[in-house]
N, C-alpha and C positions, 0 to 999 in steps of 0.2 A: 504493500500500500504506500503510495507518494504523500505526501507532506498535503499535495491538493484534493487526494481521496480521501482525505481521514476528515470529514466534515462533521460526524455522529455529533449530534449537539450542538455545533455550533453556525449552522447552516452558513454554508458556505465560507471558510477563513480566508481570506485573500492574504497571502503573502506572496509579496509582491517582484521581490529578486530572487535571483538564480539559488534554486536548495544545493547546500552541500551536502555530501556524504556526512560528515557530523551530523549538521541539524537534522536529515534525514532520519538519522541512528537515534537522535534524542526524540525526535519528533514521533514517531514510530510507539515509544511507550510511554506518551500522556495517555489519559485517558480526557477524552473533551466535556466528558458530562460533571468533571471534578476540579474544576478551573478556579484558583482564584479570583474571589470576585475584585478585590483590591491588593494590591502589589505596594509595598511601599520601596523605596531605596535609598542607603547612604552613602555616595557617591567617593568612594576615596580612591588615592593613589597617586593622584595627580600629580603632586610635588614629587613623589620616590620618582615618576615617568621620568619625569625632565630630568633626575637628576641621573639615573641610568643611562640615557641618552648626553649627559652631560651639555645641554640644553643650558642659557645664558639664566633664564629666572624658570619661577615656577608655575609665571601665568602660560609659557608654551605649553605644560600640564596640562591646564587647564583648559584650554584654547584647544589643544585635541579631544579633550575629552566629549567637546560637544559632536563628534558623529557617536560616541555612546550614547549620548541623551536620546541623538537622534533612532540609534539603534532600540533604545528600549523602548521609545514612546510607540515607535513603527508597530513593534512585536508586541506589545500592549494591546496596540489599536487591533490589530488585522485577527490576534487572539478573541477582539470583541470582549474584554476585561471592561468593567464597569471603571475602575479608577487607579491610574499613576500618582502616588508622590514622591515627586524626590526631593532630596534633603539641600537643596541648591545653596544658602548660605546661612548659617547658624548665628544666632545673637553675640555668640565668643569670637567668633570669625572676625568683627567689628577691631578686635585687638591686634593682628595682623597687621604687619608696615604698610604707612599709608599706599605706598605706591602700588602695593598688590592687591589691596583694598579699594583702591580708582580706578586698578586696570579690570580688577574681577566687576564692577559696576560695568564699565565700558563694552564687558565683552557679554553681559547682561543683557544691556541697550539693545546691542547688535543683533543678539539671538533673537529676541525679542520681535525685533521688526521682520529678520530676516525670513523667520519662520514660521509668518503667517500664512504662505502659500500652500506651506507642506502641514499647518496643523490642520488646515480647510478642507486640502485634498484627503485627507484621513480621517473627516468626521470629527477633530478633536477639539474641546473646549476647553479654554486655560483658565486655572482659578490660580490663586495665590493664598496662602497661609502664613501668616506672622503678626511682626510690629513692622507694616510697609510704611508707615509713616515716619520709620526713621532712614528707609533709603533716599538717596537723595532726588530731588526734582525731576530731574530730566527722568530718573529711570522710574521711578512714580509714574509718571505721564506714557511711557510707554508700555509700560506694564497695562495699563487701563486702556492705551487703547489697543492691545495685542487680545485682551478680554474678550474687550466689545467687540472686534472683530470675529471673535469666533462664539460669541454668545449665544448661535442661533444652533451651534452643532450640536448631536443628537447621539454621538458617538462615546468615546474613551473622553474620561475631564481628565486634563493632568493637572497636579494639583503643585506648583512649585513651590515648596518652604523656601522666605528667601526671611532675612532678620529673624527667624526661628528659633528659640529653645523651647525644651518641653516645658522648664518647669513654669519659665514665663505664662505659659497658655494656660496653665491651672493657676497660676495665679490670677492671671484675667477675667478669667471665669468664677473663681472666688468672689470676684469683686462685683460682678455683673450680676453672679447670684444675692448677695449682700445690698448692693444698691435696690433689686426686686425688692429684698425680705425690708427695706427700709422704707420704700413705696408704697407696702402694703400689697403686692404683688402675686409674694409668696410668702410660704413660712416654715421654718426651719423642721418641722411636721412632714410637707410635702417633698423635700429633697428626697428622691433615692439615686441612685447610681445610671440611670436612665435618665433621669432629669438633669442633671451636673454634666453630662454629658453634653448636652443640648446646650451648652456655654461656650462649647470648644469650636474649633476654627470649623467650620465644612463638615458639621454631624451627620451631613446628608450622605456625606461618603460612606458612612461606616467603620468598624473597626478593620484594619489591611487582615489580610490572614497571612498573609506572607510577607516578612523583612526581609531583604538582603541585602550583604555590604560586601563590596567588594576588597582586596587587598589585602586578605586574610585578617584583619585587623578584626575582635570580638569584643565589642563594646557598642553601646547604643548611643552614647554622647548627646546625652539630652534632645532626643529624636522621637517624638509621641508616645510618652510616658505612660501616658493614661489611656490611648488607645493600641499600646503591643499588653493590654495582660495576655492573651491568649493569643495570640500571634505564633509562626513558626518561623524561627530563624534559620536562613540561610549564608554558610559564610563563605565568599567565590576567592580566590589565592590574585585572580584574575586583579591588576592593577586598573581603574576606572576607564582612562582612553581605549585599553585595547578591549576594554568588554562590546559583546556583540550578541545575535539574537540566539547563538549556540549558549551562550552562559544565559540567557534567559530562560530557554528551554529547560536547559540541566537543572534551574533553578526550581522550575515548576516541576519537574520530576521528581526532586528531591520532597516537595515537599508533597507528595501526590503520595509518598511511602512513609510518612509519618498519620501515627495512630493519634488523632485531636478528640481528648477525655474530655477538655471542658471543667478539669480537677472532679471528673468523676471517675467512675468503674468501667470496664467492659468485659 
């Protein structure tokens, strides 16, 4: 069975470049009716890239890494996965030498505009998750209209964390729920674990079922704290630029042979 006969479930998966013998082989034992519905990712390696390649800084890392974005969002989409997020720039990140810090905004901007064609042609809708009030202007303003431009798509959302930390986002939400319980809104009775939830960035997403991080690195780094409890973690050795939709497969293979209790029995 080819990559474009294995449809069971997921009517009809368009993937759209040439299948290799790899993806083929990973391809071969998904099962389609067991797909995650959300994918989240921690995009790392970047810097070790450059610095293996002994590359002059570590935005050329970085600045490769965007055909992974573009490889995962592809493989996301054409998978017909309900939702991408990746972990695009962390609240700590802020602390980073200014000039790697302007150049990663710039190369932001760039994406941003560049790749409204290709999020259109693939049904995809971009949201964002953080504090974006503290990037700066210019990329604010492109961010919004990179949104609006695909707001009408029906497809894969990818959800870009950009000023992100987790613990940030509960705090936000503490505060959102508090300002309610102060209003008269709600009260500390009606919070459960489902409502608190409903504070957080984009609850319409869901919790991901699947993490992966690339660069064999095993740590969450304040990366949706409160939406991985049950999550399955995948850790790829794979350095971020060179990831491709072969590690995305292996990815969802991987986790297609884990047993999800839910901290129950079976």
């Amino acid at each position: 069975m080819s990559m474009r006969e294995n449809t069971a479930g997921a009517s009809a998966i368009r993937l759209l470049e040439p299948v290799t013998p790899d993806e083929q082989a990973v391809f071969e034992r998904l099962d389609l009716q067991r797909l995650p519905r959300h994918v989240a990712v921690i995009m790392d390696g970047n810097g070790r890239w450059a610095r293996q390649r002994s590359l002059p800084e570590r935005i050329d890392g970085h600045r490769a890494g965007i055909d992974a974005v573009r490889a995962a969002t592809r493989t996301a989409a054409q998978l017909r996965l309900d939702a991408l997020t990746l972990y695009s720039f962390s609240t700590e990140n802020w602390s980073r030498p200014k000039t790697e810090v302007t150049a990663l905004m710039s190369l932001l901007e760039t994406f941003l505009i560049k790749e409204i064609p290709e999020l259109n042609d693939n049904n995809i809708r971009l949201v964002a998750s953080g504090q974006i009030e503290d990037l700066p202007k210019s990329a604010r303003n492109k961010l919004a209209h990179t949104m609006e431009a695909t707001a009408s798509n029906t497809g894969l959302v990818l959800n870009l964390a950009l000023s992100y930390g987790g613990r940030q986002e509960i705090v936000l939400a503490v505060r959102r729920a508090m300002q309610e319980a102060a209003e008269g809104r709600t009260s500390p009775e009606e919070m459960t674990a489902e409502r608190f939830g409903s504070y957080l960035y984009h609850p319409e997403l869901g919790d991901p079922e699947l993490l992966l991080r690339t660069s064999g690195e095993m740590r969450v780094s304040n990366f949706l704290l409160w939406q991985i409890a049950y999550t399955e973690f995948v850790y790829l050795p794979v350095l971020w630029p060179d990831f491709r939709r072969v590690h995305f497969l292996e990815a969802i293979a991987e986790y297609q042979h884990r047993d999800r209790r839910f901290g129950g029995v079976r």
